[in-house]
C-alpha positions in Angstrom: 0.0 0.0 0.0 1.1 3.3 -0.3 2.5 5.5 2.3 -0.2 8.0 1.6 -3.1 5.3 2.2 -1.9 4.1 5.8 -1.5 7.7 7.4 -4.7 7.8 8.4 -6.4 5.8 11.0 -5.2 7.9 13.4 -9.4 8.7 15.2 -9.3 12.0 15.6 -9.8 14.2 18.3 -7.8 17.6 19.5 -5.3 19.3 22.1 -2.6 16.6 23.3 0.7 15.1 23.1 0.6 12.5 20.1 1.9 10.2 17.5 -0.7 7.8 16.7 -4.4 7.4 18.7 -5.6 3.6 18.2 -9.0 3.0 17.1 -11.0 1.5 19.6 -14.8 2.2 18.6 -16.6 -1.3 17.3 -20.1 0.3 16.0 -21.9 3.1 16.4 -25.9 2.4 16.8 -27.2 5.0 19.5 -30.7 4.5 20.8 -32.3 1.6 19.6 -36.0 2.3 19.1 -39.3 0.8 20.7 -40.4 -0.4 17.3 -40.1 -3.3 14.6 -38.9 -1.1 11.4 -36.5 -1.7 8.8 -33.9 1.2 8.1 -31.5 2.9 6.0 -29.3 5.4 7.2 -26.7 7.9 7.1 -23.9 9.2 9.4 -20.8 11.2 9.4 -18.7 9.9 12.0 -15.5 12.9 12.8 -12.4 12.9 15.0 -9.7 15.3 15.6 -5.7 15.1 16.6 -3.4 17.9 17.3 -0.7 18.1 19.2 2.8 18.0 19.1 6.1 15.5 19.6 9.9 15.7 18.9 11.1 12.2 18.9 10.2 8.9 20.3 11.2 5.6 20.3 9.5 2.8 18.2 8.8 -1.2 19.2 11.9 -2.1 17.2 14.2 0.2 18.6 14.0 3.4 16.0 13.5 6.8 16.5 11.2 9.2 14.6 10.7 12.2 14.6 7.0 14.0 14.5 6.7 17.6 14.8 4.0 19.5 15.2 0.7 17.1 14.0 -3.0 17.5 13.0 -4.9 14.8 11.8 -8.9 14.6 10.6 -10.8 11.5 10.3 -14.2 11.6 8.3 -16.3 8.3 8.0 -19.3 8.4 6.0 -21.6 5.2 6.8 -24.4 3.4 5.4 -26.1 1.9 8.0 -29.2 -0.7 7.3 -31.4 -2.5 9.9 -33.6 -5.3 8.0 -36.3 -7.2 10.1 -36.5 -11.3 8.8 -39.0 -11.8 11.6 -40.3 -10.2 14.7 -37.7 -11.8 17.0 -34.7 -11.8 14.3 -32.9 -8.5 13.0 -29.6 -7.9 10.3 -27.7 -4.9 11.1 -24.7 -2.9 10.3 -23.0 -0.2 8.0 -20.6 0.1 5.2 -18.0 2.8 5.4 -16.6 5.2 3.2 -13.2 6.9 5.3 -12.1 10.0 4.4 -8.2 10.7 5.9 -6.2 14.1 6.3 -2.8 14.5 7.7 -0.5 17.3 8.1 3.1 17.8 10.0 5.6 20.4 10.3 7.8 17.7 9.3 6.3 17.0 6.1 6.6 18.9 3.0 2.9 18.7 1.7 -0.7 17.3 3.2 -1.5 13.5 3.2 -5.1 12.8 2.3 -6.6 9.0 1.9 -9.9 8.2 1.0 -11.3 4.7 0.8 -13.6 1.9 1.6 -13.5 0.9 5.0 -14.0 -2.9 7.1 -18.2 -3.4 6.4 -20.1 -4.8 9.8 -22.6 -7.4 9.9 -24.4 -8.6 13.0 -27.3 -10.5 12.9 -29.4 -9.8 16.5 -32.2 -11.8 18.2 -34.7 -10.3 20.3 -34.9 -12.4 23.6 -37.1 -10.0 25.6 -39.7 -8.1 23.7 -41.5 -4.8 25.1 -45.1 -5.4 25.8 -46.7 -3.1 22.7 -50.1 -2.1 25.4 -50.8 1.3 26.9 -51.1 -0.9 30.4 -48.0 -1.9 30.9 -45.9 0.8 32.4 -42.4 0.2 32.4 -41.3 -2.2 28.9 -38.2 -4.2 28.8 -36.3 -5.1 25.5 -33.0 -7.8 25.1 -31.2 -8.0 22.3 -28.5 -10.5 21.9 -26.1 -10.4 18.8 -23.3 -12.1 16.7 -21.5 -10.7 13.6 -18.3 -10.0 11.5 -16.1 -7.1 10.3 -15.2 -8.4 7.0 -11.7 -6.9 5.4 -12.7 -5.1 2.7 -10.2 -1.9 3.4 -7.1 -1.7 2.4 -4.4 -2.6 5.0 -0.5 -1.9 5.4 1.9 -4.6 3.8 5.3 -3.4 4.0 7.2 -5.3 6.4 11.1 -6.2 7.3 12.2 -9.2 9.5 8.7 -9.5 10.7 8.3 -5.7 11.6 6.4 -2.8 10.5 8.9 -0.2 8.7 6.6 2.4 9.7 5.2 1.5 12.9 2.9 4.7 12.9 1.8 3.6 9.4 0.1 0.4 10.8 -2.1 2.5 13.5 -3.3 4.0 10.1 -4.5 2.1 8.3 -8.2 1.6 6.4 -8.5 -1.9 7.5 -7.4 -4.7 9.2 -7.2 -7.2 6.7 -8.7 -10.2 8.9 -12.1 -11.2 9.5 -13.3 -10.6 13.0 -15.7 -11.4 15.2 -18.4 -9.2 17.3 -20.7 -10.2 20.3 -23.2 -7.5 21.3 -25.8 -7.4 24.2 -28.2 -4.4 24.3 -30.2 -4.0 27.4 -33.3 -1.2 27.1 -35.7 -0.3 29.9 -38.6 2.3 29.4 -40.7 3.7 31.7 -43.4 6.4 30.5 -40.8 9.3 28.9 -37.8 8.3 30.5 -35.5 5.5 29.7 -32.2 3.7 29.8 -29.8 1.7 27.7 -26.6 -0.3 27.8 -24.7 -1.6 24.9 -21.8 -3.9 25.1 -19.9 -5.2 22.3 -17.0 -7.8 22.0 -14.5 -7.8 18.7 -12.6 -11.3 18.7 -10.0 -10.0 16.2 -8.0 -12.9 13.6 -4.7 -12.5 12.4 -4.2 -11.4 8.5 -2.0 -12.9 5.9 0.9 -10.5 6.8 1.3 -11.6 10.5 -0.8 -8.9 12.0 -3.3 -9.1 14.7 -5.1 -6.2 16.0 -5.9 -6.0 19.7 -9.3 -7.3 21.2 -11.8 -4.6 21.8 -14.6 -4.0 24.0 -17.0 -1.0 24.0 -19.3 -0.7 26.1 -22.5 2.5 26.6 -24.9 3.6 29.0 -27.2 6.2 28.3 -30.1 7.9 29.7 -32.8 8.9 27.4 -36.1 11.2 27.8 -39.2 11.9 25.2 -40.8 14.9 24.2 -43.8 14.5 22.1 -45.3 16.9 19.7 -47.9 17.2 17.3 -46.6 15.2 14.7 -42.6 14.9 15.9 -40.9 13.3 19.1 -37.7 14.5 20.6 -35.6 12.0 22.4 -32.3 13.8 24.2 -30.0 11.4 26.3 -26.8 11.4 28.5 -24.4 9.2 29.3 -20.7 7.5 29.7 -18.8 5.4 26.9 -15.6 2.9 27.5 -13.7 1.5 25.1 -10.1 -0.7 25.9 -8.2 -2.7 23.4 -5.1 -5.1 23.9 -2.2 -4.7 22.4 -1.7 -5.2 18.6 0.7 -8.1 17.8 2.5 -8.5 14.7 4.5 -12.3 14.0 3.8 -12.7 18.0 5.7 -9.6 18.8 3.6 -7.6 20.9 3.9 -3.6 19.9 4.1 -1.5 22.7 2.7 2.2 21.1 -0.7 0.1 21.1 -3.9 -0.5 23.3 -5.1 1.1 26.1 -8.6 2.2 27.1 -10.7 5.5 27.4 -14.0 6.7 28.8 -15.9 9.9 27.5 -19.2 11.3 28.6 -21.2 12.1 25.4 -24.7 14.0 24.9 -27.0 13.6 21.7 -30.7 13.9 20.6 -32.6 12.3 18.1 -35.8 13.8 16.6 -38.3 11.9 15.0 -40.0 13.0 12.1 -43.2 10.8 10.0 -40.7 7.9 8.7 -37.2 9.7 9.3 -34.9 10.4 11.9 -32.2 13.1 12.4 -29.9 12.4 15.6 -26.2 13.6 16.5 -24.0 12.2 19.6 -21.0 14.6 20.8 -18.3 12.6 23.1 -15.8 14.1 25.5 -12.8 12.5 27.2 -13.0 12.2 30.4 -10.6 9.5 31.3 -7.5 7.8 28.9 -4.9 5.4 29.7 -3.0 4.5 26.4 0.3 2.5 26.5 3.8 4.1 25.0 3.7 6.6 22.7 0.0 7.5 21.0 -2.0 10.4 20.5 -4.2 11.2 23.2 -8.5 11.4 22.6 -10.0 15.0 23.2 -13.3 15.2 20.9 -15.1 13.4 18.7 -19.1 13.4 17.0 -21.6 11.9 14.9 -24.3 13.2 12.7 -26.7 11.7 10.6 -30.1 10.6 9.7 -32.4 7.0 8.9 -35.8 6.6 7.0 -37.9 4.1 8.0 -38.8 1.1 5.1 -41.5 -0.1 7.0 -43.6 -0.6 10.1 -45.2 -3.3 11.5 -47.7 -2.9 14.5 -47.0 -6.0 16.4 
């Protein structure tokens, strides 16, 4: 691959000391809602990195030197939720990444746009909200398995079974492997207010090339209200996000600049409209622990919208 198409996974967010900031985010859903439609959707997914470094030591021994840094991650998804039956849903997203690079020690910008690593996770309903005015307080379980298929481009330049660029892996567009994703979604409603937790699982494979990308887990709480109007509702929520993944590996040789965890606080809202829904999710670090040398989290957001395919009353 070129050197151009790796500098780039870098997930951007702003103010801190850097070199690389690991991607730890499996999928973004947000609020799942009280109904049985299908969807299609779109978001814009943004994160921002600035900061500054001199020189630091890599895994294999090297030194490199940075400079000052600023780096912009845009992902633009399609996201799709299809209902086979009441109990059984498909979900996921296809992404389109959009990468942007600059340094004082480079000459010109480094931009990369591509296709990403799609998600598939196929979720089965194992507690199903009671769809009467009666009942009070509903309860909704959904249990899910799925893939992250390699369908992004992925670094390939290697020498005695080690990155040349060490930074240049952390950037990459995919993974190259096929890896595997548990979810559990928890959601409790009572009248306007509500709750949700999400936790998700990536088993990650090794690719061709040697490389294994760290284990992640993600997990969300949020706390949700409902504001109804004549013909819209508006559905602001609250809550905390965590996110840690292991080391990356490469030939069995653990990397040290990798892994770590995080936890922000994010804020969002959601409006429904008829068939469609507009919604955006702001996150801010609160806590980070990365290991060696990466580019610390400071801010990240989503935006987007979904249009409903079709409603069943069940």
């Amino acid at each position: 691959m070129k050197k151009a198409g790796l500098i780039v996974l870098c997930f951007a967010l702003h103010n801190v000391l850097l070199a690389c900031g690991c991607d730890m985010l499996i999928n973004y859903q947000g609020i799942v809602p009280n109904d049985y439609n299908g969807m299609l959707g779109f978001n814009m997914r943004q994160r921002y990195f600035k900061g500054a470094a001199m020189v630091h030591t890599h895994t294999n021994g090297s030194e490199h030197e940075h400079g000052q840094m600023n780096q912009l991650l845009s992902n633009y998804e399609l996201n799709y939720r299809f209902y086979m039956s009441k109990k059984l849903m498909v979900a996921g997203n296809i992404p389109i990444s959009d990468y942007q690079f600059t340094s004082s020690s480079l000459n010109t910008p480094v931009r990369n746009t591509g296709l990403g690593d799609p998600i598939l996770v196929l979720k089965y309903e194992l507690i199903s909200p009671t769809q009467t005015e009666e009942t009070k307080v509903k309860h909704r379980l959904l249990l899910g398995a799925g893939l992250k298929m390699p369908f992004g481009s992925h670094y390939k330049s290697y020498s005695n079974n080690l990155p040349v660029d060490e930074n240049l892996l952390q950037l990459q567009l995919g993974s190259g492997s096929l890896d595997y994703i548990a979810n559990v979604l928890y959601q409790l409603r009572g009248n306007r207010f509500g709750m949700q937790t999400d936790l998700s699982y990536k088993l990650n494979s090794k690719n061709k090339y040697g490389y294994h990308k760290g284990n992640q887990l993600n997990f969300q709480g949020s706390f949700f209200y409902q504001k109804r109007f004549q013909n819209t509702v508006l559905m602001p929520n609250i809550g905390l996000m965590y996110e840690n993944s292991l080391k990356d590996e490469i030939s069995n040789f653990t990397m040290d600049n990798t892994g770590g965890s995080n936890i922000f606080g994010q804020i969002g809202a959601e409006l429904f409209i008829k068939k469609t829904t507009l919604f955006f999710n702001y996150q801010h670090l609160f806590m980070q622990s990365l290991n060696g040398f990466q580019m610390k989290n400071n801010l990240r957001f989503t935006i987007g919208f979904t249009y409903n395919l079709k409603f069943k009353n069940k």
